[in-house]
Backbone as a chain_set.jsonl record, in Angstrom:
{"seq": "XXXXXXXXXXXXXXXXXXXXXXXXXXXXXXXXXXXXXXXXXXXXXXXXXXXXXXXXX", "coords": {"N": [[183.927, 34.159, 84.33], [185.254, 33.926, 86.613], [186.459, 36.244, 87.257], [184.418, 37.8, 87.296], [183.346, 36.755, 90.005], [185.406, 37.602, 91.665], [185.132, 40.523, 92.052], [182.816, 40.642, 93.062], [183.153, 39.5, 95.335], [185.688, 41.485, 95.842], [184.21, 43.661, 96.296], [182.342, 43.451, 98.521], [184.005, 43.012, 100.2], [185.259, 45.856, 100.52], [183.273, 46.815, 101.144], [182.538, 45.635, 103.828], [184.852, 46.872, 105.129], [185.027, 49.469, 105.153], [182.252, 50.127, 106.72], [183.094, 49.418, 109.069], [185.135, 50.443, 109.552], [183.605, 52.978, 109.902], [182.288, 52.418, 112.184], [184.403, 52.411, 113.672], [185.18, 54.867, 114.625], [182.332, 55.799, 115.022], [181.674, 54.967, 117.72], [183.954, 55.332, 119.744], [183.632, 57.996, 119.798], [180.727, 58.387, 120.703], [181.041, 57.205, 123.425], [182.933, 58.754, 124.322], [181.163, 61.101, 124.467], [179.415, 60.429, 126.196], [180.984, 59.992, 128.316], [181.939, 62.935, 128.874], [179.452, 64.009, 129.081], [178.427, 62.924, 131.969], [180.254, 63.94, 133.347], [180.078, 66.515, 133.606], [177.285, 66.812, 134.528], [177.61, 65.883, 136.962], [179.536, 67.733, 137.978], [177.722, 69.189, 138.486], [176.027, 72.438, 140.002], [174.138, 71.612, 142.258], [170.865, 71.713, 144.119], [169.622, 70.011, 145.901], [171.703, 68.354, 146.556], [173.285, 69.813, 148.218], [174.604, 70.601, 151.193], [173.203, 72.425, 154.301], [173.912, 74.594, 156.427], [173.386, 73.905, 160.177], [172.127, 71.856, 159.784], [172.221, 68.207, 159.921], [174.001, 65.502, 159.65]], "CA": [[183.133, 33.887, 85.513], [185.821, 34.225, 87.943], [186.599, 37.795, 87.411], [183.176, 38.385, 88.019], [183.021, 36.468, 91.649], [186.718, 38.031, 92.226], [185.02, 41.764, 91.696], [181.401, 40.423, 94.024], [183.808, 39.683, 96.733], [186.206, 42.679, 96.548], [182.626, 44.938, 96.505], [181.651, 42.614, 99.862], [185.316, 43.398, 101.153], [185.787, 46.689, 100.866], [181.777, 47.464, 101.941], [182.599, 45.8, 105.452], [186.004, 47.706, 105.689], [184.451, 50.964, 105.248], [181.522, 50.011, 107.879], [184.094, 48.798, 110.518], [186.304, 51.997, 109.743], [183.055, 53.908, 110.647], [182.12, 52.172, 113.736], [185.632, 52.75, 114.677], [185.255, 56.371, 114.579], [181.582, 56.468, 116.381], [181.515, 54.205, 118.964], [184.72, 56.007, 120.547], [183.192, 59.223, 119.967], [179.449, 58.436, 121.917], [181.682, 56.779, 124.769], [183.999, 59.866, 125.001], [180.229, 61.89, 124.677], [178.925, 59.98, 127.479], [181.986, 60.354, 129.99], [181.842, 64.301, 128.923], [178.061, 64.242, 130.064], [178.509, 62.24, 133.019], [181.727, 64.363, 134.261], [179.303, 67.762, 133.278], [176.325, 66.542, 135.375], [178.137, 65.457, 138.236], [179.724, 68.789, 138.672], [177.077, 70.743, 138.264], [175.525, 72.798, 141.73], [172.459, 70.886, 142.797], [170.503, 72.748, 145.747], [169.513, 69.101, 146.198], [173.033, 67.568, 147.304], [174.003, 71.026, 148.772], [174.594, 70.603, 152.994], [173.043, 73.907, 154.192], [174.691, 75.041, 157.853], [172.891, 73.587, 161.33], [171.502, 70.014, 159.214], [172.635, 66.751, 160.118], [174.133, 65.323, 157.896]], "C": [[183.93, 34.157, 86.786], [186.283, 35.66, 88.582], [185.259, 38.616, 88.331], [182.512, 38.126, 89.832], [184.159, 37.3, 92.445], [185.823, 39.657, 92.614], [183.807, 41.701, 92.889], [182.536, 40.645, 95.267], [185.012, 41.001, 97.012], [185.178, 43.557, 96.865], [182.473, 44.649, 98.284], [183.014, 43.084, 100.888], [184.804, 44.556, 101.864], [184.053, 47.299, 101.363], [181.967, 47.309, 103.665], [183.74, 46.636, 105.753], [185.626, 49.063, 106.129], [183.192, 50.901, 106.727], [182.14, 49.797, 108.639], [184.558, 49.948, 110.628], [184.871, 53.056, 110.199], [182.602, 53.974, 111.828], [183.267, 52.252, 114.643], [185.526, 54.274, 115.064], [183.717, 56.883, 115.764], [181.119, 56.138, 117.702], [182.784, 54.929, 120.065], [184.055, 57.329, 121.05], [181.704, 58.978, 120.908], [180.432, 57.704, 122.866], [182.433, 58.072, 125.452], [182.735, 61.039, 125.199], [179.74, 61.778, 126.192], [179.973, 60.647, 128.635], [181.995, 61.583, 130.017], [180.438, 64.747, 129.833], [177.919, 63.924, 131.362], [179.265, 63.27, 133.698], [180.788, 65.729, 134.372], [177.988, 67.571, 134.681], [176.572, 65.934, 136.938], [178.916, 66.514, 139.02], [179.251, 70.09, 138.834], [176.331, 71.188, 139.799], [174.607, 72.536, 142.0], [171.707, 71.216, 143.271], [170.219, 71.178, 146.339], [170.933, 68.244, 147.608], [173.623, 68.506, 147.642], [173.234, 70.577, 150.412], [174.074, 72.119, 152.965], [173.187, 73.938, 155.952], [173.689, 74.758, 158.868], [172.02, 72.667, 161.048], [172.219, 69.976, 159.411], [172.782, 66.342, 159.182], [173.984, 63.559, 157.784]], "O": [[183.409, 34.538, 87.834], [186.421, 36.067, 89.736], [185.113, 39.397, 89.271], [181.749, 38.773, 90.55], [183.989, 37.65, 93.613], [185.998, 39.91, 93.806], [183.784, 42.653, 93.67], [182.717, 41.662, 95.936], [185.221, 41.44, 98.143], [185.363, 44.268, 97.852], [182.5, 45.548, 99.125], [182.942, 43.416, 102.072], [184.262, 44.652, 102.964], [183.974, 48.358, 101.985], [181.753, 48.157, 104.531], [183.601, 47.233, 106.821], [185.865, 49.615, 107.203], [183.37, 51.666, 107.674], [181.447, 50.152, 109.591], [184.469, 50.566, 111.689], [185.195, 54.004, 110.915], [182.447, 54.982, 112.519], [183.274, 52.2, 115.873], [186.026, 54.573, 116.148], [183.696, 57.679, 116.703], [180.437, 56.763, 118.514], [182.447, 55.028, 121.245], [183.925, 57.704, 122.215], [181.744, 59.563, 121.99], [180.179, 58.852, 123.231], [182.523, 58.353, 126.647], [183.021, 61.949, 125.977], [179.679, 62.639, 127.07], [179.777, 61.5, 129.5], [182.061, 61.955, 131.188], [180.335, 65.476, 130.82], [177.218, 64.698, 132.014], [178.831, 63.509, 134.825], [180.773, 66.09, 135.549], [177.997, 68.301, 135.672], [175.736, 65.64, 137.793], [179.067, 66.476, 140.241], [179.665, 71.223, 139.079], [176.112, 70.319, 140.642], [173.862, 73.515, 142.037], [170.995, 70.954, 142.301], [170.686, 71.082, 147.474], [170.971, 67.863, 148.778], [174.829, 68.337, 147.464], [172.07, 70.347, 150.742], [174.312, 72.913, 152.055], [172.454, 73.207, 156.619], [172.717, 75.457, 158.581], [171.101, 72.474, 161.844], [173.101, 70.834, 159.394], [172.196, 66.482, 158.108], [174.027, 63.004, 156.687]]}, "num_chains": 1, "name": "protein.A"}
């Protein structure tokens, strides 16, 4: 009987290890997506936020 709870809980272990080890991997990666998009769309040429010569600014 104890083998068998010993074997439930390594299963239960190593299931969250593996889920943690993958949220380590994509939660960096969409954060480092985001700041790529953000940094992309912020330097892109607008006609909007373009001054155009004898406007007030």
């Amino acid at each position: 009987m104890g083998a068998k709870i010993a074997r439930v809980l390594f299963l239960v272990t190593a299931m969250m290890f593996f889920a943690i080890l993958a949220l380590d991997i994509a939660v960096p990666t969409l954060v480092l997506c985001t700041m790529a998009l953000s940094t992309w769309l912020v330097s892109l040429d607008l006609p909007v936020a373009r001054k155009h010569g004898g406007e007030a600014a």
